[in-house]
LOMAR-350426 format. One record per residue (C-alpha): residue in three letters; x, y, z. Coordinates in steps of 0.001 Angstrom, whole numbers, padded with zeros to 6 digits, always signed. Layout:
ALAXYZ
...
END
This chain:
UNK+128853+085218+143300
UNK+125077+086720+142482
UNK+126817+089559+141047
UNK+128833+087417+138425
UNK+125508+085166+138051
UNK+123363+088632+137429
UNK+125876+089365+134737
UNK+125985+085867+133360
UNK+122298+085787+132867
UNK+121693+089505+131507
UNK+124497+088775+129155
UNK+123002+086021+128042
UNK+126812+084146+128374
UNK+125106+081206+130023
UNK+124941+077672+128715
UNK+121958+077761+126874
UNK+121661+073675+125487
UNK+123467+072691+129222
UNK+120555+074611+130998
UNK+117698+073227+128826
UNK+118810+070000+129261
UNK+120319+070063+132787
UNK+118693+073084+134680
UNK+115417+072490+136556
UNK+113782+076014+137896
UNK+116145+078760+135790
UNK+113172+080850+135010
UNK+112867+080744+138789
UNK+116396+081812+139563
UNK+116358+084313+136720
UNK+113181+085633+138646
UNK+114844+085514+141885
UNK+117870+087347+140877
UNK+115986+089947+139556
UNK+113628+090375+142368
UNK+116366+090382+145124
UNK+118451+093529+142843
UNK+121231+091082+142369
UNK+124269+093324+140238
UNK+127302+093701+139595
UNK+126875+097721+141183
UNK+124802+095768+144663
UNK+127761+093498+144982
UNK+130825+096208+144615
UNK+128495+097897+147801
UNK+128542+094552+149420
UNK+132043+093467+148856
UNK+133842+096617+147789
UNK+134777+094801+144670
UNK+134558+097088+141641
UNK+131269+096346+139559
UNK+133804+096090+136683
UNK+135897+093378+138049
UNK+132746+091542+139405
UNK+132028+091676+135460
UNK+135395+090838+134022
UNK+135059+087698+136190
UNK+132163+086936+135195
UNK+132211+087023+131637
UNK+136222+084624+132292
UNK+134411+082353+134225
UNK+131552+081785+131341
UNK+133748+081524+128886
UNK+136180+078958+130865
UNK+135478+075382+129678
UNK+135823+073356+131583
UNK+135784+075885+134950
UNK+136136+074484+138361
UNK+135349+076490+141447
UNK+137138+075121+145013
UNK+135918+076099+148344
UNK+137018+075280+151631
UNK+135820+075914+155067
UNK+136549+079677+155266
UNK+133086+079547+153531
UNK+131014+077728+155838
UNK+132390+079864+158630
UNK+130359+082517+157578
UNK+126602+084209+158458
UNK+124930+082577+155723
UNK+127133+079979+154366
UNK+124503+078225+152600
UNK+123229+080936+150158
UNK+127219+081396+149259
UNK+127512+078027+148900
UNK+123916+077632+146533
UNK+125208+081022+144224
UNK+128170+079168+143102
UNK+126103+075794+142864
UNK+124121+078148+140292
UNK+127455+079552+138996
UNK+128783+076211+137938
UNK+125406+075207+136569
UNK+124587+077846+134468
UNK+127863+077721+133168
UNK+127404+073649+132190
UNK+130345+072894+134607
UNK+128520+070680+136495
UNK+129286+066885+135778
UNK+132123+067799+133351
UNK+135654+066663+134078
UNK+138291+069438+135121
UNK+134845+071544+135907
UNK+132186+071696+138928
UNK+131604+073252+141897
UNK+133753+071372+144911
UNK+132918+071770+148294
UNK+135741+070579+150761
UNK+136025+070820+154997
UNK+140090+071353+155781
UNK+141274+069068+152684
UNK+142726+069762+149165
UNK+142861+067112+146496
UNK+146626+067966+145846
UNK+148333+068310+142169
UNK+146406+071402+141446
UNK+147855+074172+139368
END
């Protein structure tokens, strides 16, 4: 997920008016992203995901509109659930998928809202 939002934000592919009207601190988290080495290249070494894949995705996922992202509780079974769960927070913010129907980023424990395709 900070690979795709390192891409997102180099790229430029983010939702410019949605963050200046919605997006409190992105100077910070461009900062941050930066400073921690957050790529596409770190998160293939992390994830043995191909930095070009972790790119493709990215730049689908920007362009979606609306885009929703689902997790579950495989995530919060993790080392470090919360900074998964706050990169895709950012994901679906940057984006301007936050708030917008068919779009968002939905955390769920053991459920599924059903009549998804």
């Amino acid at each position: 997920a900070y690979g795709m939002l390192a891409h997102i934000i180099e790229r430029d592919l983010y939702d410019r008016a949605f963050v200046q009207a919605w997006v409190l601190g992105f100077d910070d988290l461009k900062a941050h992203v930066a400073k921690q080495g957050f790529t596409p290249e770190w998160a293939e070494t992390v994830t043995t995901i191909p930095a070009a894949t972790i790119r493709a995705l990215a730049e689908q996922y920007a362009a979606a509109k609306p885009a929703a992202i689902f997790c579950n509780a495989g995530v919060s079974h993790q080392m470090n659930a919360f900074h998964t769960y706050r990169a895709l927070a950012f994901l679906a913010a940057v984006t301007g998928n936050v708030g917008q129907p068919g779009g968002g980023c939905n955390f769920m424990h053991n459920t599924w809202p059903g009549g998804l395709n």
